[in-house]
C-alpha positions as CSV (number, residue, x, y, z in Angstrom):
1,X,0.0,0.0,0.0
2,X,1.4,3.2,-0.7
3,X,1.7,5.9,2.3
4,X,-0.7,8.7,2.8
5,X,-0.1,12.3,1.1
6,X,-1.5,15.5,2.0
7,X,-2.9,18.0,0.1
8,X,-3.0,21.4,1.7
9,X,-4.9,24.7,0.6
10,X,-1.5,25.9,-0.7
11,X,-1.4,23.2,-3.3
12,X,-5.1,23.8,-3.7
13,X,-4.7,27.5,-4.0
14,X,-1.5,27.2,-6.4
15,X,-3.6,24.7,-8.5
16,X,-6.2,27.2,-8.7
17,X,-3.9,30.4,-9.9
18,X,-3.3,28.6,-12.8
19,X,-4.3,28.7,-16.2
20,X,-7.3,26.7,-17.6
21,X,-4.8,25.3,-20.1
22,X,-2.7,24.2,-17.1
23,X,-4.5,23.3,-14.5
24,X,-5.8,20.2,-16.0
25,X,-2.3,18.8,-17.2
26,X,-1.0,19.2,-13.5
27,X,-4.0,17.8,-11.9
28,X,-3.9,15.0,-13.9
29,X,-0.3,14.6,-13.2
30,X,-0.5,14.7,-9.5
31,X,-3.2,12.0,-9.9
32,X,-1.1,10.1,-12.1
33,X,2.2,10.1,-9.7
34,X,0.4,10.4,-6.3
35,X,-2.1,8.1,-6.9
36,X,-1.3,5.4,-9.9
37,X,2.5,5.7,-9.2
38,X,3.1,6.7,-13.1
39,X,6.2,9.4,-14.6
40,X,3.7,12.0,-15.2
41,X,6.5,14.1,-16.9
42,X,5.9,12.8,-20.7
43,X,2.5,14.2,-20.7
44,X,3.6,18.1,-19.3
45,X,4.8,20.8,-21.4
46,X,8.5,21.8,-20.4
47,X,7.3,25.0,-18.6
48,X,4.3,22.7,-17.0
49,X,7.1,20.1,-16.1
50,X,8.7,23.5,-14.3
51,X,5.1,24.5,-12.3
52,X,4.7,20.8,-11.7
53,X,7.8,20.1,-9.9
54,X,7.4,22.7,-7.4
55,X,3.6,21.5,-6.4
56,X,5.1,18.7,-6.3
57,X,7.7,19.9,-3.3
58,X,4.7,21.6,-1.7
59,X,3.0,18.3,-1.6
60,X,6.3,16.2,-0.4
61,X,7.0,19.2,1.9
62,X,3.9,18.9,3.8
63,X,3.2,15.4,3.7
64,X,6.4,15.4,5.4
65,X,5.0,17.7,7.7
66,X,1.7,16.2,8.1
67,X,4.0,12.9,9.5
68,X,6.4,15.0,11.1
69,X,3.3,16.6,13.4
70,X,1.1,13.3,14.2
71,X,4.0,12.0,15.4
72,X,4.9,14.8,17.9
73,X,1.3,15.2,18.8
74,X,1.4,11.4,19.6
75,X,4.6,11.3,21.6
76,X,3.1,14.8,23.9
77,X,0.0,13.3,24.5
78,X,1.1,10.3,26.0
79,X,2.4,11.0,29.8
80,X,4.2,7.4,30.2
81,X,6.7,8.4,28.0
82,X,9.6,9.9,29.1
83,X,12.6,11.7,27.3
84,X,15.2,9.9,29.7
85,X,14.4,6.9,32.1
């Protein structure tokens, strides 16, 4: 099974700024990679290769910070734990 991604409102909201000619291409990319686990890159123009590889950083970035954040919340809320015993 392939691990969880996030999608935040800044992917959303970049997603949206684009162009109607864009926005479909990278949608459909992000489903492709994300989602079927295909090279999305043959089916981009260079320039949308460009736009696509940075939503794609915002959606590694805060995956990665999605992860990063249960896992604190998890360790904090459990009092047994301690840092040193």
């Amino acid at each position: 099974m392939r691990p969880s991604i996030i999608i935040t409102s800044r992917v959303i909201d970049t997603i949206n700024s684009l162009s109607n000619i864009d926005r479909g291409p990278i949608t459909n990319a992000l489903s492709m990679e994300f989602i079927l686990g295909q090279d999305p890159g043959p089916t981009l123009t260079p320039m949308q290769n460009v736009v696509y590889a940075i939503i794609r950083f915002y959606v590694n970035q805060d995956t990665e910070r999605g992860i990063t954040d249960r896992a604190s919340t998890a360790i904090s809320l459990d009092p047994d734990r301690r840092a040193l015993s």
